[in-house]
MOPAC internal coordinates of N, CA, C and O (Angstrom, degrees):
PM7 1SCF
backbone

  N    0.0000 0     0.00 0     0.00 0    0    0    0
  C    1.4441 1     0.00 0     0.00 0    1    0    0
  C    1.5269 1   108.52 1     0.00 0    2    1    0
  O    1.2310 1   127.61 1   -45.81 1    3    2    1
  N    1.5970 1   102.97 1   134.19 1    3    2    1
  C    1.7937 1   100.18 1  -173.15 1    5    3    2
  C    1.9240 1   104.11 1   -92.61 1    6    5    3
  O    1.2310 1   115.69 1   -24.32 1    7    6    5
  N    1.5588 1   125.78 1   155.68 1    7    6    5
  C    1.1417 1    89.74 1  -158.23 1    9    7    6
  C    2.0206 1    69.11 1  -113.86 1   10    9    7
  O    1.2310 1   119.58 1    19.47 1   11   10    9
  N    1.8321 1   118.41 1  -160.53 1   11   10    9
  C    1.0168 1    96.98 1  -177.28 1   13   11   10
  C    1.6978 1   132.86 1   -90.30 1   14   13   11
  O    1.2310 1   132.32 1   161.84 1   15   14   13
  N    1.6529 1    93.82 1   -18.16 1   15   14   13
  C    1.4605 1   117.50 1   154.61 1   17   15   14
  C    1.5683 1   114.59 1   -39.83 1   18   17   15
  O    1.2310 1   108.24 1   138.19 1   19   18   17
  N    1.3424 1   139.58 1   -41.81 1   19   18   17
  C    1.2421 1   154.62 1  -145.96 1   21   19   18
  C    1.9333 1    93.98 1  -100.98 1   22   21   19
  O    1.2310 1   132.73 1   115.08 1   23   22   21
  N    1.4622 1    93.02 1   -64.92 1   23   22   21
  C    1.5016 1    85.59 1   177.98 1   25   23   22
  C    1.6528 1   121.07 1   -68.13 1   26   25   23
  O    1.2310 1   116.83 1   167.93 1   27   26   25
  N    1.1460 1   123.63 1   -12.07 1   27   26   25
  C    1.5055 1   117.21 1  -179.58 1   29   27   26
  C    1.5140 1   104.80 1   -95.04 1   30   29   27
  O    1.2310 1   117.37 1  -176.75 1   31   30   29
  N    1.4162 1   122.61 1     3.25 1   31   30   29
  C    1.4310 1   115.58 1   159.88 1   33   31   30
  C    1.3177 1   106.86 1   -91.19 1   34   33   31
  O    1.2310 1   106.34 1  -141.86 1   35   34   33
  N    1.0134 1   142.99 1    38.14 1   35   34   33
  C    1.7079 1   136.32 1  -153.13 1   37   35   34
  C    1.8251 1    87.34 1  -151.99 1   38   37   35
  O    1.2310 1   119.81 1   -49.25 1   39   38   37
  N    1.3717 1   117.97 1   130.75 1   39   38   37
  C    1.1450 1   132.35 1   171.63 1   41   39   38
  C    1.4933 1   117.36 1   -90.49 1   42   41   39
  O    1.2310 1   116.33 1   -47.29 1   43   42   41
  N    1.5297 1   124.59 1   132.71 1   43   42   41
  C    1.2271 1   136.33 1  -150.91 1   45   43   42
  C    2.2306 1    80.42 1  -114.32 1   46   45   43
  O    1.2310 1   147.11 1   -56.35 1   47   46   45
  N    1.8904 1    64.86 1   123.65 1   47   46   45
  C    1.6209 1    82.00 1   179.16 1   49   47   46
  C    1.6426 1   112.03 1  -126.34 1   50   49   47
  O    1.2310 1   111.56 1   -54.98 1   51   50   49
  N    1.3085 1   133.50 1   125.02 1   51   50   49
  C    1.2878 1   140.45 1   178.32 1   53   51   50
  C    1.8534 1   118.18 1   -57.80 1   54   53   51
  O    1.2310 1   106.12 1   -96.26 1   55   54   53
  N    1.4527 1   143.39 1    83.74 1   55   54   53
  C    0.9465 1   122.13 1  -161.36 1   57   55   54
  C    2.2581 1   114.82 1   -70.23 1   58   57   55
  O    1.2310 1   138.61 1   176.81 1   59   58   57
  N    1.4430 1    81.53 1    -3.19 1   59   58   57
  C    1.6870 1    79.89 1   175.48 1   61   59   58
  C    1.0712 1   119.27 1   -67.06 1   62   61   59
  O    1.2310 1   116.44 1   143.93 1   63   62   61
  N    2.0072 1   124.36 1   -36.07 1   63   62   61
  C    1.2440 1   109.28 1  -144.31 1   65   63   62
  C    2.0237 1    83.21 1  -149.38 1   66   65   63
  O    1.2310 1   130.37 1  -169.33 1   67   66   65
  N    1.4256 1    97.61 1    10.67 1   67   66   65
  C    2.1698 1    95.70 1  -171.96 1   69   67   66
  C    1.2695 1    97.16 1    58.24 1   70   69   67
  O    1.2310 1   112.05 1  -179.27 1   71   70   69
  N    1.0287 1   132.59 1     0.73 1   71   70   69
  C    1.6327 1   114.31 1   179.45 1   73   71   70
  C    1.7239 1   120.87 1   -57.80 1   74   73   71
  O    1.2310 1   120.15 1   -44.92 1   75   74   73
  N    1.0647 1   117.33 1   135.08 1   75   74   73
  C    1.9255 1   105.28 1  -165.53 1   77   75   74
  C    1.9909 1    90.49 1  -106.46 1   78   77   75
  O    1.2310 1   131.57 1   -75.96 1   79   78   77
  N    1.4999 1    95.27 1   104.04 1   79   78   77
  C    1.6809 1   109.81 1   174.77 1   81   79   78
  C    1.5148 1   112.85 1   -64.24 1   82   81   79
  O    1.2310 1   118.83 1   137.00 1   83   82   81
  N    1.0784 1   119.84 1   -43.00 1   83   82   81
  C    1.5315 1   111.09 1   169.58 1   85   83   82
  C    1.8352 1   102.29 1   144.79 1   86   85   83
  O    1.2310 1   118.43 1    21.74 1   87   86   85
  N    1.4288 1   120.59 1  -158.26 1   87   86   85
  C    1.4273 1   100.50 1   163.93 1   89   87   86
  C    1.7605 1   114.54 1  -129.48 1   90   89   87
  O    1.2310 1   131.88 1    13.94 1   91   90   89
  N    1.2360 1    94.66 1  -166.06 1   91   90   89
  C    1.4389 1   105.15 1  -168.51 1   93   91   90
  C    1.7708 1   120.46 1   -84.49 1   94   93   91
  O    1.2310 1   132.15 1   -67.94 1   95   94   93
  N    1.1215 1    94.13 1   112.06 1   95   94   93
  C    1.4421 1    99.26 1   176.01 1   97   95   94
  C    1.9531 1   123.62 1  -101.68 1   98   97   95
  O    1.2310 1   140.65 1  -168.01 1   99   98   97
  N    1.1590 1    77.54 1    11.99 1   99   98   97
  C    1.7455 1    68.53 1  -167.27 1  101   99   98
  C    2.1792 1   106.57 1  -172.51 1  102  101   99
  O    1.2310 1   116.24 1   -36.49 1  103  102  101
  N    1.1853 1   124.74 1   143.51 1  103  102  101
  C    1.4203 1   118.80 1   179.19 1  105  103  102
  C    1.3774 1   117.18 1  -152.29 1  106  105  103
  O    1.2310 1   129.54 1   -42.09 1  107  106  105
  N    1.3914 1    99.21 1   137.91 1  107  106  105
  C    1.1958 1   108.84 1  -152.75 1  109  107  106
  C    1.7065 1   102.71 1   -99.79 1  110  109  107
  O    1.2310 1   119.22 1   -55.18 1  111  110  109
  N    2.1030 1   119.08 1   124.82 1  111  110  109
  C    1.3890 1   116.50 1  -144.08 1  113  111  110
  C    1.7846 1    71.39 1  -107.31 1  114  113  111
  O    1.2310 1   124.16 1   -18.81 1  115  114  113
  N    1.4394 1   109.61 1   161.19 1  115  114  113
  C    0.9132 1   125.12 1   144.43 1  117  115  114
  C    1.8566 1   125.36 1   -91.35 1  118  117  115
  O    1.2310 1   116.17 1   -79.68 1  119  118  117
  N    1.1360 1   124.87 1   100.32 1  119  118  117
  C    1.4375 1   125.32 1  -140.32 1  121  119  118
  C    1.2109 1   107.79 1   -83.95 1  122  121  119
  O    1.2310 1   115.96 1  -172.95 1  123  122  121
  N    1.6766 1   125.28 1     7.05 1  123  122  121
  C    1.1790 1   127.62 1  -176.71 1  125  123  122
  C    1.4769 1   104.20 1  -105.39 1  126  125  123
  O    1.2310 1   104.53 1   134.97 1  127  126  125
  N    1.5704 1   146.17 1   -45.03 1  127  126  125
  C    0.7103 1   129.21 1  -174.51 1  129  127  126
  C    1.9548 1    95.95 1  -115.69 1  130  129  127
  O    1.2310 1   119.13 1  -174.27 1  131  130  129
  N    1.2802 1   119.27 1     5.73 1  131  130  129
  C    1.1797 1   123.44 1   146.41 1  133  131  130
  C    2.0101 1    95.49 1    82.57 1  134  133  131
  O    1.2310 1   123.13 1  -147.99 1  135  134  133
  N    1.3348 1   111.60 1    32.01 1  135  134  133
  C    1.4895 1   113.04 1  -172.34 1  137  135  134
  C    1.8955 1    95.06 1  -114.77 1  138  137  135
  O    1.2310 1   126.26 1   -28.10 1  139  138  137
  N    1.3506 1   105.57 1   151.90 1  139  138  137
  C    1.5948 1   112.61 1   173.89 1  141  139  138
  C    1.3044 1    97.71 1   -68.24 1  142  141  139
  O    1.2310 1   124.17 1   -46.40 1  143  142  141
  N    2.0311 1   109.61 1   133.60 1  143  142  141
  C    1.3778 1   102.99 1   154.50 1  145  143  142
  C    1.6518 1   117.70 1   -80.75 1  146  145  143
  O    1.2310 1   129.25 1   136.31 1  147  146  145
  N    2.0232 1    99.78 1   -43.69 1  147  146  145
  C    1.1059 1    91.26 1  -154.28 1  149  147  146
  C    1.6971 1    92.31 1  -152.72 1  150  149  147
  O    1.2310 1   122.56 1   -29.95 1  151  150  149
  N    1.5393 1   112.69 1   150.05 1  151  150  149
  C    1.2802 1    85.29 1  -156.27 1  153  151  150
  C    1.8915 1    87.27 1  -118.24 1  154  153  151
  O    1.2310 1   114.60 1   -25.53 1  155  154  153
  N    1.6348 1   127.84 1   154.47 1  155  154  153
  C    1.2160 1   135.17 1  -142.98 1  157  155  154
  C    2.1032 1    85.10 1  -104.31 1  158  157  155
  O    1.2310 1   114.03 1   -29.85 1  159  158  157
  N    0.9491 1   128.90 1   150.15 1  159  158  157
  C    1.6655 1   136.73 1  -155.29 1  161  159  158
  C    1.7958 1    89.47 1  -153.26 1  162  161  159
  O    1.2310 1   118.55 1   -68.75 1  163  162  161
  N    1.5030 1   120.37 1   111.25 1  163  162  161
  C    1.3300 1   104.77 1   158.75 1  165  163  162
  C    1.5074 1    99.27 1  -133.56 1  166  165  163
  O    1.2310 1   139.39 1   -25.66 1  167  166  165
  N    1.5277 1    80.01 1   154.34 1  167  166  165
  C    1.7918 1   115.63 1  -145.79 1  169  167  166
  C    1.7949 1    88.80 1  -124.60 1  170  169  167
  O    1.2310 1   126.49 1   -32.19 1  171  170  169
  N    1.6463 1   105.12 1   147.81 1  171  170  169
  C    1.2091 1   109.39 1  -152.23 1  173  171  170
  C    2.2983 1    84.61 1   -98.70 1  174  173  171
  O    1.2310 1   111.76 1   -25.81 1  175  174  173
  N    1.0598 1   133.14 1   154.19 1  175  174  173
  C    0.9138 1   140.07 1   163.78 1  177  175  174
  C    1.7030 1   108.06 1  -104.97 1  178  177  175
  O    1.2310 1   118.72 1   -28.96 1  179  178  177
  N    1.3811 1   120.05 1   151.04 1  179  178  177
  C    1.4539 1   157.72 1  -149.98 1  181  179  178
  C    1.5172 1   101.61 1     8.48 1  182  181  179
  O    1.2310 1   113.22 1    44.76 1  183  182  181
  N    1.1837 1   130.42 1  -135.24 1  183  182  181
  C    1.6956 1   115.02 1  -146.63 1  185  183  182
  C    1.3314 1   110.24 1  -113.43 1  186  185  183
  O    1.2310 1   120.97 1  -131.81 1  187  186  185
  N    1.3007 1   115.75 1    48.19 1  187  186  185
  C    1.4575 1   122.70 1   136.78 1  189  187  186
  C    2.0990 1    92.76 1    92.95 1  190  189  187
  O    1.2310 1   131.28 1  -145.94 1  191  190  189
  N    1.5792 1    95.83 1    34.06 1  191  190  189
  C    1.8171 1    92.09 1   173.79 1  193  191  190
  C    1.0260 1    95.57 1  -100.73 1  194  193  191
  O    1.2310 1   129.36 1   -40.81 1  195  194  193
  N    1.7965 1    99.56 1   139.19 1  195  194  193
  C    1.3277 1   119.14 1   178.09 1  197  195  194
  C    1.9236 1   127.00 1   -27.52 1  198  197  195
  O    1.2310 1   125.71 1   146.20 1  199  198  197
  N    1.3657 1   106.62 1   -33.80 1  199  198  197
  C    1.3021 1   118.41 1  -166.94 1  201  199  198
  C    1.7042 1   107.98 1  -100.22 1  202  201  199
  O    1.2310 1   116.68 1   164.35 1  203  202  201
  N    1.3043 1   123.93 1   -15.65 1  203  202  201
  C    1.4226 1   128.18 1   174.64 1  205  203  202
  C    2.0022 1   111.03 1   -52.48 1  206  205  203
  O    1.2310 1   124.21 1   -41.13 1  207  206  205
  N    0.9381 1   109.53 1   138.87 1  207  206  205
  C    1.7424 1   126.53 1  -152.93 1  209  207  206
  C    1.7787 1    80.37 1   -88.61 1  210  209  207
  O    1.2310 1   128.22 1   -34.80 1  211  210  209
  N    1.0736 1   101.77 1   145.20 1  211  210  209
  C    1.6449 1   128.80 1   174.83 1  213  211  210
  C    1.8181 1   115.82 1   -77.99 1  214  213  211
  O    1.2310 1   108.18 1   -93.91 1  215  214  213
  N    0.9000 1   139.70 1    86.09 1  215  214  213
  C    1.2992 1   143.27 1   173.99 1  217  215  214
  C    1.7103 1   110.34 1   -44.89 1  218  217  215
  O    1.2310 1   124.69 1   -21.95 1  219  218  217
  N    1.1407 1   108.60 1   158.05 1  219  218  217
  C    1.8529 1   108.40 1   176.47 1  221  219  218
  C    1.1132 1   105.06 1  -130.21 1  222  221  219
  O    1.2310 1   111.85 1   -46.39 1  223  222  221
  N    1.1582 1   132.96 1   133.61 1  223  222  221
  C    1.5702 1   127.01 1  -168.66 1  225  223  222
  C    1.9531 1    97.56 1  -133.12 1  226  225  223
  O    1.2310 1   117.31 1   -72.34 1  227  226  225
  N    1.0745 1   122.73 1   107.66 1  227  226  225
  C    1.6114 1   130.19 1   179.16 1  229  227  226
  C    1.5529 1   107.24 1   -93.58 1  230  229  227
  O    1.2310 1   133.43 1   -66.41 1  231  230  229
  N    1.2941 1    91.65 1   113.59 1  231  230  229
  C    1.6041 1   123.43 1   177.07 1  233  231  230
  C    1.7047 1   104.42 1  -101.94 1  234  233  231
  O    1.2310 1   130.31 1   -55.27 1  235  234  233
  N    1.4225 1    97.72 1   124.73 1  235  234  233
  C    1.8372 1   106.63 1  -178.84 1  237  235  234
  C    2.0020 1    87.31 1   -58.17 1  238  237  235
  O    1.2310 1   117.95 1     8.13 1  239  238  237
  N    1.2939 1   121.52 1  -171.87 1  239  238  237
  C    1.2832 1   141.10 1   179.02 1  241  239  238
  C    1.6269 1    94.47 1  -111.14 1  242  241  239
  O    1.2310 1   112.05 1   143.43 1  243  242  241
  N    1.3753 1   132.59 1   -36.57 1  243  242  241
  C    1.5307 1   120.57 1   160.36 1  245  243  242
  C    1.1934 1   126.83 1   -36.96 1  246  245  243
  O    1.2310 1   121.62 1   148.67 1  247  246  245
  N    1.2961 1   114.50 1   -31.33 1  247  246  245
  C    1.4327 1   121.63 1  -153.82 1  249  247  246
  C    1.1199 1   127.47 1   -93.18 1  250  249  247
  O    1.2310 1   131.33 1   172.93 1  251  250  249
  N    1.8715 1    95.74 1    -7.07 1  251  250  249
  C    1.9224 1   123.17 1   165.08 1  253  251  250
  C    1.1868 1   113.62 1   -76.02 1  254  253  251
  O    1.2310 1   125.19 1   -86.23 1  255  254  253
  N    1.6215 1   107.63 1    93.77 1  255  254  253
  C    1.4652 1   103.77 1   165.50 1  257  255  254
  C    2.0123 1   124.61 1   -69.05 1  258  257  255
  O    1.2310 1   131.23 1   153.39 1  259  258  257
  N    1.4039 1    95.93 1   -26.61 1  259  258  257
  C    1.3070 1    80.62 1   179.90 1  261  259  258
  C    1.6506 1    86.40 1  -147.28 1  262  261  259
  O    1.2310 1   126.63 1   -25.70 1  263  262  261
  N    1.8439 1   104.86 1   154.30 1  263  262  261
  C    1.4605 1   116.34 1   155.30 1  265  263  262
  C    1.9976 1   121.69 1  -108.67 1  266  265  263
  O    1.2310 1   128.58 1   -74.76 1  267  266  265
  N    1.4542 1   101.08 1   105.24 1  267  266  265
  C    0.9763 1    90.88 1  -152.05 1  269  267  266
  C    1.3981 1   102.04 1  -101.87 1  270  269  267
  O    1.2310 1   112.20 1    -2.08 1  271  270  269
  N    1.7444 1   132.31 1   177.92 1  271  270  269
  C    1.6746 1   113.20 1   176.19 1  273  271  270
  C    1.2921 1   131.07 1   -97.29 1  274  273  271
  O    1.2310 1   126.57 1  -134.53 1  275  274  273
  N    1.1428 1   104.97 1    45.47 1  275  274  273
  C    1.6746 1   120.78 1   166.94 1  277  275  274
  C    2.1275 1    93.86 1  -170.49 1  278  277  275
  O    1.2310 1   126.18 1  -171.83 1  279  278  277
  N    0.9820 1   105.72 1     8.17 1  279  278  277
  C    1.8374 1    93.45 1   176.42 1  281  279  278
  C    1.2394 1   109.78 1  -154.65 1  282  281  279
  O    1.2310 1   118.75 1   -23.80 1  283  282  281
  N    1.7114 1   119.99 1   156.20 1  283  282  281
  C    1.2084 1   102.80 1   175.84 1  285  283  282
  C    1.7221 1    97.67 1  -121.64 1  286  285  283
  O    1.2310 1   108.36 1   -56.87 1  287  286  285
  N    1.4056 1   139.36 1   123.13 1  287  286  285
  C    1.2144 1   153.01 1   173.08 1  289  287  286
  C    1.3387 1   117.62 1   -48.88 1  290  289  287
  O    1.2310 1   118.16 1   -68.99 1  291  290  289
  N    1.6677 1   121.11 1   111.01 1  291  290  289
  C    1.9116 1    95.63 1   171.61 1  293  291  290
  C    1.3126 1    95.61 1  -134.13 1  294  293  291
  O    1.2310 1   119.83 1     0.77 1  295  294  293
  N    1.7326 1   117.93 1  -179.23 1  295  294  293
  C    1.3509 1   119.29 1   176.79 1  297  295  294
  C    1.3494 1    80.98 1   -85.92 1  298  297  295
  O    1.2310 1   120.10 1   180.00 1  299  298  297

């Protein structure tokens, strides 16, 4: 079992394009049957100055093809 500490050290990687999206800050529960829909990815905007605003990029939980131990795989 991954816990969420575990997955937000793990880098979210695009298998379409290798592009590395950034990691996971945040996941979204479905509170009824208590399963991840979708998990929240923020991605740094323009060239990495201290003060540039954090983007959020929402990835369904389908869309993880693989959990890997240093990456996490999506379409």
């Amino acid at each position: 079992m991954e816990t969420l500490m575990n997955l937000q050290t793990k880098e979210i990687v695009s298998v379409e394009t290798g592009a590395r999206i950034g990691y996971i800050v945040d996941l979204e529960i479905d509170v009824d049957s208590g399963l991840i829909t979708d998990i929240i990815v923020g991605t740094r905007s323009g060239l990495g100055n201290l003060f540039n605003k954090r983007d959020e990029t929402i990835i369904p939980w389908e869309r993880i093809i693989t959990l890997g131990n240093d990456v996490i795989l999506v379409e």
